[in-house]
C-alpha positions as CSV (number, residue, x, y, z in Angstrom):
1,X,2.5,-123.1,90.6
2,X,-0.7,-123.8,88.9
3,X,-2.7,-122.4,92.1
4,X,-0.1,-119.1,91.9
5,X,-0.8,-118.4,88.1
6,X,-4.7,-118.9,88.9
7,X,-4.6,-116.7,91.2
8,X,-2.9,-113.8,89.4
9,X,-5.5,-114.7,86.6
10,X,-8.2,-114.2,89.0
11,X,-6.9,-111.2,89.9
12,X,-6.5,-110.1,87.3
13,X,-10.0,-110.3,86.1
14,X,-11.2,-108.4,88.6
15,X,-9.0,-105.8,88.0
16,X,-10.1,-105.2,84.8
17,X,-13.7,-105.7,84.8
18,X,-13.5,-103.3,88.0
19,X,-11.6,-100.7,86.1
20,X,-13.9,-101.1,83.3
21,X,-16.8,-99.9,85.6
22,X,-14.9,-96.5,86.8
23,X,-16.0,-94.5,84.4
24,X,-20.0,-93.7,85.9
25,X,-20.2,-90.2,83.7
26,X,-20.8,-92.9,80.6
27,X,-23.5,-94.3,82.7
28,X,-24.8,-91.1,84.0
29,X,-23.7,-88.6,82.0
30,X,-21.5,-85.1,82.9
31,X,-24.9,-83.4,83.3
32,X,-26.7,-86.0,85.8
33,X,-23.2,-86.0,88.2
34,X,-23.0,-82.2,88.1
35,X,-27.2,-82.5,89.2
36,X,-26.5,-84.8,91.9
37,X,-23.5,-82.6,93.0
38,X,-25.7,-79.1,93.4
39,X,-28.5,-81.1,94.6
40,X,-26.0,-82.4,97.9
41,X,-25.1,-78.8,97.7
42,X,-28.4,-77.1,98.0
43,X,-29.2,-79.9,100.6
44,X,-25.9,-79.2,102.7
45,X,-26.9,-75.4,102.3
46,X,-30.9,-74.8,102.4
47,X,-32.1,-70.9,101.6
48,X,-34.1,-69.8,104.0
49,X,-37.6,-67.8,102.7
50,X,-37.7,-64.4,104.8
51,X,-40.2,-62.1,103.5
52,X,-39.1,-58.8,104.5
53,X,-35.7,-59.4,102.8
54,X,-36.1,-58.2,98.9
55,X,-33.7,-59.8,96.6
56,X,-33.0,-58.5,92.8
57,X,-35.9,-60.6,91.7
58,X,-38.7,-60.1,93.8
59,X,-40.4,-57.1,94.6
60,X,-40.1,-55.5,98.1
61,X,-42.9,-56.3,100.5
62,X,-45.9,-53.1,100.4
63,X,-46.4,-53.8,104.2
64,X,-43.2,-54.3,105.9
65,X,-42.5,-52.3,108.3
66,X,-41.2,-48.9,108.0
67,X,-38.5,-47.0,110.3
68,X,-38.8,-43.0,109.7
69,X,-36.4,-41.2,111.9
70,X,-37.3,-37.3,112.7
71,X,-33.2,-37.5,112.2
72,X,-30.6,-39.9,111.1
73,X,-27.5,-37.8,111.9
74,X,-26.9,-35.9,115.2
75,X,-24.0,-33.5,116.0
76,X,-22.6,-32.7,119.6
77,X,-20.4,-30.3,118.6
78,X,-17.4,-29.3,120.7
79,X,-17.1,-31.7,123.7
80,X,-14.2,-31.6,126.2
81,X,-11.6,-34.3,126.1
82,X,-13.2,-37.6,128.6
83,X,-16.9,-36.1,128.2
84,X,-19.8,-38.8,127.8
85,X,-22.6,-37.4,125.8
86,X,-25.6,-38.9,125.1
87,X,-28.7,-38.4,122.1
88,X,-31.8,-40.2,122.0
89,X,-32.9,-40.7,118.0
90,X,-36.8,-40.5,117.6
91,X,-38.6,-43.2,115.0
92,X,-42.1,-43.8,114.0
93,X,-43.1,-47.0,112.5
94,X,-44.7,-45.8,109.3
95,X,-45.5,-49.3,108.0
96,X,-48.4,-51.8,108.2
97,X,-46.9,-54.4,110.1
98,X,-45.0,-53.8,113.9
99,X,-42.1,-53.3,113.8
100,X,-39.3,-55.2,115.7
101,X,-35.5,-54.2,116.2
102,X,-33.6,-57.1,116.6
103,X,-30.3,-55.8,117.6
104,X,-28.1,-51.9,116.8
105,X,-24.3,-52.1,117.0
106,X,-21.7,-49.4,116.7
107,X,-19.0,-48.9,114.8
108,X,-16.5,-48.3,117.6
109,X,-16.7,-49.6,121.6
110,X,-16.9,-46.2,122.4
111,X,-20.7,-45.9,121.3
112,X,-23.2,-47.6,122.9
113,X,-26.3,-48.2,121.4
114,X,-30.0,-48.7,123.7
115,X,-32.9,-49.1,121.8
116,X,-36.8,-49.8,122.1
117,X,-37.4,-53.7,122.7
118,X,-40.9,-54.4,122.5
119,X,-42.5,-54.2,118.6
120,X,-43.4,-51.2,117.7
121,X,-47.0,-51.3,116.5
122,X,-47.6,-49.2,112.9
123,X,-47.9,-45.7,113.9
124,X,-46.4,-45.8,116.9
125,X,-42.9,-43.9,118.2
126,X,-39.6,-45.6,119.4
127,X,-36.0,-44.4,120.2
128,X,-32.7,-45.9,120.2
129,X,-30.2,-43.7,122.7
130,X,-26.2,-43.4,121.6
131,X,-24.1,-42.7,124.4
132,X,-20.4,-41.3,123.4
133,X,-17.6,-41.5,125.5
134,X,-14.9,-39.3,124.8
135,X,-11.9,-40.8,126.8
136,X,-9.2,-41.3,124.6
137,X,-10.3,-39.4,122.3
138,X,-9.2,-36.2,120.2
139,X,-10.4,-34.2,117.2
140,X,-13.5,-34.9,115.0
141,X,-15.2,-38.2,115.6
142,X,-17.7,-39.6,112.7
143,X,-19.5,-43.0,114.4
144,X,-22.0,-45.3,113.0
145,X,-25.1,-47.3,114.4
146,X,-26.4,-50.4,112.3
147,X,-30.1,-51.3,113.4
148,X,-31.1,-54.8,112.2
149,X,-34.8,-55.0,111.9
150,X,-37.8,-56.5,110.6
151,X,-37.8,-53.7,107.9
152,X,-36.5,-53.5,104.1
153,X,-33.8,-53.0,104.0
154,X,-33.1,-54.9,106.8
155,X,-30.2,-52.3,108.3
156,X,-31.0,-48.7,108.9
157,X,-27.4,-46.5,109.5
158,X,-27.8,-43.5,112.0
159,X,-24.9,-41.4,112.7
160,X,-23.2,-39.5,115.7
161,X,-20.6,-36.3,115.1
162,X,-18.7,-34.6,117.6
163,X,-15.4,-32.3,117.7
164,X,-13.0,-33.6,120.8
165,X,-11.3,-30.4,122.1
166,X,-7.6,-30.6,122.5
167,X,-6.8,-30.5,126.5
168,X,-5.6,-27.5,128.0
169,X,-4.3,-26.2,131.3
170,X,-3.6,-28.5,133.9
171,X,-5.1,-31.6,132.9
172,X,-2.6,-31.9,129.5
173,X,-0.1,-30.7,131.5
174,X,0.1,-34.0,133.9
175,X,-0.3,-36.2,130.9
């Protein structure tokens, strides 16, 4: 008997001194838990520095490079029902440093985009080529290319436009 009642005693003590320590915001205080907690954070998630990327606070970068396109927009006009067209876009590089294109992707599978792969030195010319193929197609077709490159902003939109012609004759009759 004696041993059970020392024992729940025992117990007990610990149970309260150990609920008595709990409470670490009186030991560290709201403001040192919360610091701890975005410091983990900030850990967990580092930023990562790229120069030719301006934010809202710093200013953009004088000698990034610079894509200037003779034209952003091209229009094929009228194209027959399962035509493939193609365009090739002209660009200098009108900055001070090359200039690289790390990747160009359309808006629809239909569009494919091929574009210059070595940098582009600061002067020089470069293309990217949209082929469009028609198949499945009808009507007016608006697509977009997004080029991701060493540039600011970092994605430059060009634009293909072309008016799918309803089929006729023969080929919408075996449809």
């Amino acid at each position: 008997m004696k041993r059970t009642l020392f024992s729940a005693l025992f117990l007990s003590s610990a149970l309260l001194f150990g609920a008595c320590n709990n409470n670490k915001t009186a030991e560290v205080g709201a403001e040192g838990m919360n610091a701890a907690a975005t410091n983990a954070a900030d850990a967990a998630n580092p930023t990562v520095d790229n120069p030719n990327v301006a934010s809202e606070t710093e200013a953009p970068n004088p000698n990034a490079p610079v894509m200037s396109f003779a034209e952003t927009e091209y229009n094929f006009g009228d194209i027959k029902p399962g035509d493939v067209v193609k365009h090739t876009f002209n660009f200098t590089n009108t900055g001070k440093q090359p200039l690289l294109i790390e990747n160009a992707t359309a808006s629809c599978g239909c569009t494919t985009p091929n574009w210059t792969k070595e940098p582009i030195a600061p002067g020089n010319k470069g293309t990217i080529e949209v082929q469009f193929d028609s198949h499945g197609k009808s009507g007016l077709q608006n697509k977009q290319v997004a080029i991701r490159a060493n540039t600011q902003p970092s994605i430059t939109q060009i634009a293909i436009r072309a008016n799918i012609l309803p089929e006729t004759g023969a080929a919408a009759a075996t449809k």
